[in-house]
C-alpha positions in Angstrom: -34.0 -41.5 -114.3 -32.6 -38.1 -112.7 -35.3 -35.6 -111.7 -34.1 -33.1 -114.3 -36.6 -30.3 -112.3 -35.4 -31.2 -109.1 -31.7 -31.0 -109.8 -32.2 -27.3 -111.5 -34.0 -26.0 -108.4 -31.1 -27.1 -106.4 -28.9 -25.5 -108.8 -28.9 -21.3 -107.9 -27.4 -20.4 -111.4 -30.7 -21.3 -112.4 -32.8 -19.5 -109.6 -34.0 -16.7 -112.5 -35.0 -17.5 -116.5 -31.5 -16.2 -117.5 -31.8 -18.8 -120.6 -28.1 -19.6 -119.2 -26.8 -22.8 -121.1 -23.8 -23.5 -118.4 -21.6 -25.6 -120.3 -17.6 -25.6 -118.2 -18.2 -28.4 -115.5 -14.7 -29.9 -117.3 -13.6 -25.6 -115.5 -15.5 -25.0 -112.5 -19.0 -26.4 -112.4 -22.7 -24.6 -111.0 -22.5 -25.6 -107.5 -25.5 -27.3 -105.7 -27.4 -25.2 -103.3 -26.6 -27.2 -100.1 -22.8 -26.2 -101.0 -23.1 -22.3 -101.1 -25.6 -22.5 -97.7 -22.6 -24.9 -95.9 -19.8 -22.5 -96.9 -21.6 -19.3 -96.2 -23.3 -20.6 -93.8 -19.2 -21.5 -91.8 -18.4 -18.3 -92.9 -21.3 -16.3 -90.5 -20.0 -18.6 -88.2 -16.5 -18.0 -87.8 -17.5 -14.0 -88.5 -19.6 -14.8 -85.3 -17.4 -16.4 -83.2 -14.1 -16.8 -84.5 -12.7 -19.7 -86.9 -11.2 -21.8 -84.2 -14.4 -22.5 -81.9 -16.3 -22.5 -84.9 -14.2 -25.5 -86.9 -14.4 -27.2 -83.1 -18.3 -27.1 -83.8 -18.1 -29.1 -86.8 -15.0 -31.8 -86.1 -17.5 -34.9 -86.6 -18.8 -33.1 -90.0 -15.2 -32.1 -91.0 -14.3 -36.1 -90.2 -18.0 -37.1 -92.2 -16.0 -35.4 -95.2 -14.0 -38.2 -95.8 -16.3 -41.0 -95.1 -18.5 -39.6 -98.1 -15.4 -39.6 -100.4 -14.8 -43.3 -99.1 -18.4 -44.2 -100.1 -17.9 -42.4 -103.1 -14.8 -44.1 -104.4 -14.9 -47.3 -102.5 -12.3 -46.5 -100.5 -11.5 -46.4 -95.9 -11.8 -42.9 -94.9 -8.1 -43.1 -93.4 -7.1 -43.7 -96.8 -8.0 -40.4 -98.0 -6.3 -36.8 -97.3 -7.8 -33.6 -98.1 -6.3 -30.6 -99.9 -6.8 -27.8 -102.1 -6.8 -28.8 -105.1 -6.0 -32.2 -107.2 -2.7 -30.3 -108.6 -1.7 -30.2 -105.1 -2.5 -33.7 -104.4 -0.9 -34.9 -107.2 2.0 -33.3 -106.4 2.0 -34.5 -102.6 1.9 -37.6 -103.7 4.4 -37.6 -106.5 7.5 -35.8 -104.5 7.0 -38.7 -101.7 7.8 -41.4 -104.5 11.9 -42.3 -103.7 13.7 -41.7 -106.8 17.1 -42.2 -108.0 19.9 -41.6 -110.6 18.1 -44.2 -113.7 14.8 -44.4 -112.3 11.9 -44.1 -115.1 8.5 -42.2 -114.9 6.5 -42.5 -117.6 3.8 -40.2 -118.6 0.7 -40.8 -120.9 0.4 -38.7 -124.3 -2.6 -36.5 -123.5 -0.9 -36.0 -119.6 -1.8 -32.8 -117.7 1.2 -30.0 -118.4 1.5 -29.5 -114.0 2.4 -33.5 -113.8 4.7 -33.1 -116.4 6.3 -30.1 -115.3 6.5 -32.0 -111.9 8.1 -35.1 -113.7 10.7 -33.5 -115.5 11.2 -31.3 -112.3 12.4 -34.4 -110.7 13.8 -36.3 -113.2 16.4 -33.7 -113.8 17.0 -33.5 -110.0 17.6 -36.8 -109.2 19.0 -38.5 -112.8 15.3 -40.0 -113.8 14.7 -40.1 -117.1 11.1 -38.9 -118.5 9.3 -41.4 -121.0 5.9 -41.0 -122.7 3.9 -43.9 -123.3 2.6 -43.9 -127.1 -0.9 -43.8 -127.7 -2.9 -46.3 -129.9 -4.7 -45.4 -133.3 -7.8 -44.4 -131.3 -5.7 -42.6 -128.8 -6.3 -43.8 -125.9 -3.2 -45.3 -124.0 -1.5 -47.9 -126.0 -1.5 -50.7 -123.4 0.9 -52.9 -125.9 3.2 -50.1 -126.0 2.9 -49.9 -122.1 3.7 -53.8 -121.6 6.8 -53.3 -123.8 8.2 -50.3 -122.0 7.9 -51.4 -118.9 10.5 -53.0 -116.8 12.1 -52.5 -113.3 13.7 -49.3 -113.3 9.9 -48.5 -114.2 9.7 -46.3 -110.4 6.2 -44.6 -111.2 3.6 -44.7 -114.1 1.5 -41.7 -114.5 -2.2 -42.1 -115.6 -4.5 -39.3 -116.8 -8.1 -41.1 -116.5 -9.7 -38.2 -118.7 -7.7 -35.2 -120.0 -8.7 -31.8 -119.9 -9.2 -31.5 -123.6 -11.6 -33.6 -125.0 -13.5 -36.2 -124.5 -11.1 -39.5 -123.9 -11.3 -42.2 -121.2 -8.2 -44.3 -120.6 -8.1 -47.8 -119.5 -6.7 -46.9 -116.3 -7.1 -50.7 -114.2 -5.5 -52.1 -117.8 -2.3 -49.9 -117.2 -2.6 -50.6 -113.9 -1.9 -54.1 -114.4 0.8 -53.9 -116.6 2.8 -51.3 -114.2 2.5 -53.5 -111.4 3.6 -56.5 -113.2 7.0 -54.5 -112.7 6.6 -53.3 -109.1 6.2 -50.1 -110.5 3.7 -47.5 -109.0 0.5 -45.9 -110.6 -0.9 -42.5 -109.7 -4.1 -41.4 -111.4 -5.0 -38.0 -112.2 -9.0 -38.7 -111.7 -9.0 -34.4 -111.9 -11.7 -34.5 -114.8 -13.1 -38.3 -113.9 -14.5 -38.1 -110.6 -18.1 -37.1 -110.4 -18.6 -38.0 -113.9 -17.7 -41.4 -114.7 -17.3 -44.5 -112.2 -14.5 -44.3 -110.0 -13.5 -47.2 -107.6 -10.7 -47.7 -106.6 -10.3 -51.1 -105.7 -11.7 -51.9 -109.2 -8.5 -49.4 -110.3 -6.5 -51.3 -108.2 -4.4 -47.8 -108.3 -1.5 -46.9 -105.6 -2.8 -43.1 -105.7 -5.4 -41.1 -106.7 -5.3 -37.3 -107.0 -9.3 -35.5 -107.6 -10.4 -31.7 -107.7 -13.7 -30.7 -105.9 -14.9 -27.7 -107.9 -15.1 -29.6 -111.4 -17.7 -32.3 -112.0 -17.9 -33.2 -108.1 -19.5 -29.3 -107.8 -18.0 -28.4 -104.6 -16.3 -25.0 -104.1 -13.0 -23.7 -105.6 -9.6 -24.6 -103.7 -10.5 -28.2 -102.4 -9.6 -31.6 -103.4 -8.5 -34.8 -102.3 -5.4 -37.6 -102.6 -6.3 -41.0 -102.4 -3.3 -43.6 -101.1 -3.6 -47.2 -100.8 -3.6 -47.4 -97.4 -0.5 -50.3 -96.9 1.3 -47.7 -99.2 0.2 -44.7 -96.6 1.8 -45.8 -93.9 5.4 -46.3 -95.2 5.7 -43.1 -97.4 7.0 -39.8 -95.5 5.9 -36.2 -97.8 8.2 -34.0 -98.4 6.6 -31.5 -96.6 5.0 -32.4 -92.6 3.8 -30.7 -89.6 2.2 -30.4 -86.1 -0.6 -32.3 -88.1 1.1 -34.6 -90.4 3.4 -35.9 -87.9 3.8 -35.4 -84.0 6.5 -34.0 -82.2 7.5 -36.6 -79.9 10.8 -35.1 -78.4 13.9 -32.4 -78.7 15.1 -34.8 -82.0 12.6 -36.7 -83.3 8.8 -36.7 -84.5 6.0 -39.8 -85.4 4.4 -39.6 -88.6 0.3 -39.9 -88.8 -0.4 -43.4 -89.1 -2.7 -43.0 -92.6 -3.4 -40.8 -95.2 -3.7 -37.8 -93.2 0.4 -37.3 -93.1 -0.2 -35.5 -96.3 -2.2 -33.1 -94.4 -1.3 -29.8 -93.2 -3.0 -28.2 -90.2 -4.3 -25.3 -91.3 -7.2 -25.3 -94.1 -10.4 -23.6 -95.3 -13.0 -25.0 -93.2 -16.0 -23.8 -95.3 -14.9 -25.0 -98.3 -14.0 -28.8 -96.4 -17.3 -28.9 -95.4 -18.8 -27.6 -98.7 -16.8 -30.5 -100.2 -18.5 -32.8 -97.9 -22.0 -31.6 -98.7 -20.9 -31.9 -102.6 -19.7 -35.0 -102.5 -23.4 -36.2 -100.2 -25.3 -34.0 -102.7 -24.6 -36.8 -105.3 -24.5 -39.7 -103.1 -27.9 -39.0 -102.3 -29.0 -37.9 -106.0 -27.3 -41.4 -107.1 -23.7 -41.3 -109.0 -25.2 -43.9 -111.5 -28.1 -41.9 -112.6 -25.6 -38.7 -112.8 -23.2 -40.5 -114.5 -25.7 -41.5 -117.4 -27.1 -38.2 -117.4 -24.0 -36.7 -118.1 -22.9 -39.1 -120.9 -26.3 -38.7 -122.7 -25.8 -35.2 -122.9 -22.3 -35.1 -123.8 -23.5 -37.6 -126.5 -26.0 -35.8 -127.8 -23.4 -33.1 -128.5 -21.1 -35.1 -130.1 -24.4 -36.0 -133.0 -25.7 -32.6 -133.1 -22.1 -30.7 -133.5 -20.5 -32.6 -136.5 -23.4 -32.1 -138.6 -22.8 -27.9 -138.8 -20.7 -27.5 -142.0 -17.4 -26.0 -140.4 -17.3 -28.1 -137.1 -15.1 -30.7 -136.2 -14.9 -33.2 -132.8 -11.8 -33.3 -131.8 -12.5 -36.2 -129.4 -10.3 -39.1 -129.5 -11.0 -42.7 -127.8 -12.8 -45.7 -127.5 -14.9 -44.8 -124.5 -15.7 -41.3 -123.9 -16.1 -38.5 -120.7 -18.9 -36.0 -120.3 -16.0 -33.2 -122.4 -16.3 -32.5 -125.7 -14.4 -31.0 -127.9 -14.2 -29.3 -131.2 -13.0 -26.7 -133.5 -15.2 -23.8 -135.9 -13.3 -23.5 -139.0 -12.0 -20.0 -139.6 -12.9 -19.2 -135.8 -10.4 -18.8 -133.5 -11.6 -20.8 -130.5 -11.4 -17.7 -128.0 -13.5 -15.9 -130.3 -15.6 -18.8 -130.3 -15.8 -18.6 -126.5 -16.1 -15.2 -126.5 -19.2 -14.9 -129.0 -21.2 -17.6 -127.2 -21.2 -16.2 -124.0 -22.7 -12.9 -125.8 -25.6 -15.3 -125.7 -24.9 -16.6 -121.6 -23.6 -19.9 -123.1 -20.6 -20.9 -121.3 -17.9 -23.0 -122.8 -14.3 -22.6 -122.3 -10.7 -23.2 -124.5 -8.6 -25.7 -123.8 -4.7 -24.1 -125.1 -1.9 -26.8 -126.1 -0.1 -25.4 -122.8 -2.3 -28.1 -121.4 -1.9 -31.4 -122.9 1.6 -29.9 -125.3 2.6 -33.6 -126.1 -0.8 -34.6 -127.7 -2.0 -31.3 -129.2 1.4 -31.0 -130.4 1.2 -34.1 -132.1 -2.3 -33.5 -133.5 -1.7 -30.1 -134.9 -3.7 -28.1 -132.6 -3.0 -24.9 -130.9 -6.7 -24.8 -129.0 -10.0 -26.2 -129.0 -13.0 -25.4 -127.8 -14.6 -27.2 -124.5 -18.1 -28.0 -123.9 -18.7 -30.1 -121.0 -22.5 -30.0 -119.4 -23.1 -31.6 -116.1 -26.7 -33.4 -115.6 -28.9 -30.2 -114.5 -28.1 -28.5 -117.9 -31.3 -29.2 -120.2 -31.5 -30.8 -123.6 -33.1 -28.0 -124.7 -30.4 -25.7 -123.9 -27.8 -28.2 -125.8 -30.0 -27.7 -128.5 -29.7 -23.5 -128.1 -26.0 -23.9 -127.7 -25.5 -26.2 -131.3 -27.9 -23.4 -133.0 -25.5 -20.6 -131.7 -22.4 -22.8 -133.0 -23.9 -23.2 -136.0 -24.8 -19.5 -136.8 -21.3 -18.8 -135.9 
């Protein structure tokens, strides 16, 4: 079982008796103190004696980054490149994929609006076509659907492990499969997954994998990382390169990185790498297994307490479900919703059809609201937050 106490005293949001309930891990979660005293601490340093000599001190932490990611994810350290974000990665990866006049992408229902932006970006570029897959009646990914679409102009098949909006968990290694079967390329968006539920990716079996470090992992704001099979790695060139992604070998010619790291760039936030780092160890060392359990029995006990308020709907769809949940007050707009809980330091956020447009769209739903609480946020507290909902 997680020491509940022990996590909270590492927490520093919860350093004072606020009577916080911190509920938007699914936004930007509390971050551990080891990751505020790593990235203040670089900061002093570089304020001390300048960023270059002081990101020299720390090259075997900055390289330690990525072996934690690999234990994390089950996955070589030279497989992984770091970023600022898992839009970003996403992205990195996605413009590297050839593409050509008839080529398909398909996108899942409940798919993030940035990868779909990107996808139709390119399809309209190049002479793709754009294709969602259809969801099943519990809405998760329709995997029959999937088999039947798929074929070999199939080029790329975009997963979303766990949307942004509620509380869904797709069969990710089942698509997988399927989208292989074709020779056709899967890259998951494990944004809201990672940190929360298991990820491996040889389990996955997935090409790519793109993951934010300031949600559920609890590192600091403007990191993230990609995740490319390594075989895959080494024959793909980014769109974008430079003095660190490839190496100037002559007047006319360069040498890309031999692994992951092409989709690099040179220059970075050093504090927030290594903050990542001590995020990503922070949980190693706590145990992903007893976080991830922690987690799911709280977002659990949500899902109980909430539809029993007259008024209150889940809105979560699926078979098996994330650590978000989601729901609706009737005759409360959700931003007022928001709005009139953190009156009372509960923290939740809104989650706007701009989002997820295909599968709000289809559901009727312009917003909902977003509770998602990470394992140092008490039962007690849940129980606080479900009495405010309810005197709403």
């Amino acid at each position: 079982m997680l020491d509940l106490k022990r996590v909270r005293a590492d927490t520093p949001g919860y350093d004072s008796d606020t009577g916080l309930v911190f509920l938007d891990s699914a936004g930007s979660s509390l971050p551990p103190r080891v990751v505020v005293d790593t990235v203040v601490g670089h900061l002093r340093r570089e304020a001390a004696i300048g960023g270059y000599r002081a990101a020299s001190e720390r090259l075997p932490d900055l390289a330690a980054v990525k072996t934690a990611i690999g234990e994390l994810i089950n996955a070589a350290p030279g497989s992984i490149a770091l970023s600022d974000s898992a839009t970003r990665s996403w992205a990195d990866f996605f413009y590297s994929v050839p593409l050509a006049p008839g080529d398909r992408i398909l996108i899942s229902g409940s798919d993030y609006a940035s990868n779909a932006i990107a996808a139709l970006q390119r399809a309209r570029a190049v002479g793709a076509v754009v294709e969602r897959v259809p969801s099943d009646s519990s809405g998760q990914l329709d995997l029959d659907a999937l088999e039947k679409m798929v074929d070999e102009r199939v080029r790329l098949v975009s997963v979303l492990h766990a949307p942004t909006n509620g509380g869904l968990v797709n069969p990710a290694a089942e698509a997988t499969a399927i989208a292989h079967s074709v020779g056709a390329l899967v890259l998951l968006d494990a944004c809201q997954s990672a940190g929360q539920i298991p990820v491996d990716v040889a389990e996955l079996d997935v090409d790519a994998l793109s993951v934010t470090g300031r949600k559920w992992l609890r590192g600091p704001r403007g990191t993230g990382f990609l995740y490319v099979r390594p075989e895959l790695a080494a024959t793909m060139e980014p769109q974008r390169l430079d003095l660190h992604s490839a190496e100037w070998v002559d007047g006319t010619d360069f040498r890309l990185a031999g692994d992951a790291s092409r989709f690099e760039f040179w220059e970075h936030d050093v504090a927030a790498r290594l903050g990542l780092g001590a995020a990503v160890r922070y949980l190693l060392e706590l145990g992903p297994d007893e976080v991830y359990e922690a987690i799911a029995a709280r977002a659990e006990h949500l899902r109980k307490a909430l539809p029993q308020i007259s008024g209150v709907t889940v809105r979560d769809l699926g078979i098996r479900h994330s650590g978000i949940v989601s729901f609706t007050v009737d005759g409360v707009d959700p931003l007022a919703v928001r709005d009139r809980l953190a009156e009372q330091d509960i923290t939740v956020t809104v989650s706007h059809a701009s989002s997820t447009l295909l599968d709000m769209t289809e559901r009727g739903l312009a917003s909902v609201v977003r509770a998602s609480p990470h394992c140092f946020v008490g039962f007690d507290e849940l129980d606080r937050f479900v009495a405010a909902v309810s005197a709403l």
